[in-house]
C-alpha positions in Angstrom: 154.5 131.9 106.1 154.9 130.8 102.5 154.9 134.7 101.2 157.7 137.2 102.1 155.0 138.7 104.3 157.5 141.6 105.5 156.4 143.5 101.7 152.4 143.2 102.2 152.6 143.8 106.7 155.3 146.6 106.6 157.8 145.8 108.7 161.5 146.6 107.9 164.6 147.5 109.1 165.4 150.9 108.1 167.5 150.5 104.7 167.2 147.0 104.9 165.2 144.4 103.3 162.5 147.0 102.5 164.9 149.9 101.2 163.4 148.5 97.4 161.7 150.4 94.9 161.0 147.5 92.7 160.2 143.9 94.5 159.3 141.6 91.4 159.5 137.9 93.6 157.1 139.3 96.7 154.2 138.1 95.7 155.6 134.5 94.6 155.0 131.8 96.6 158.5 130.1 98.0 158.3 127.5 95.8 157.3 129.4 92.8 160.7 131.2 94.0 163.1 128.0 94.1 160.9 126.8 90.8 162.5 130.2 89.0 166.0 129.8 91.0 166.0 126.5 89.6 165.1 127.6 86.1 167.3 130.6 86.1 170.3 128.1 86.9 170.8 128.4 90.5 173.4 126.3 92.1 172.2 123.7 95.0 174.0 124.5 96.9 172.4 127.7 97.7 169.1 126.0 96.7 169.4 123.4 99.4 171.1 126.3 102.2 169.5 126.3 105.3 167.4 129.9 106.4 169.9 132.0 108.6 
């Protein structure tokens, strides 16, 4: 999808990606999240990384 679903569906890996008390980017688009990467100074090289 273009959201990070995982935060609004509820799935997690114990600990993992959920174990958050305070999200602030999951309910950004992806490009409104490379838009802010990109303004905060973010490197391309981890821009342009491919999803593992």
């Amino acid at each position: 999808g273009n959201k990070v679903e995982d935060f609004g569906v509820g799935f997690y890996t114990k600990y993992g990606d959920g174990g958050v008390d305070l999200s602030p980017i999951a309910d950004l688009l992806k490009t409104e999240v490379f838009s802010l990467a990109s303004h905060l100074g973010v490197v391309d090289s981890i821009l342009d990384a491919k999803p593992t």
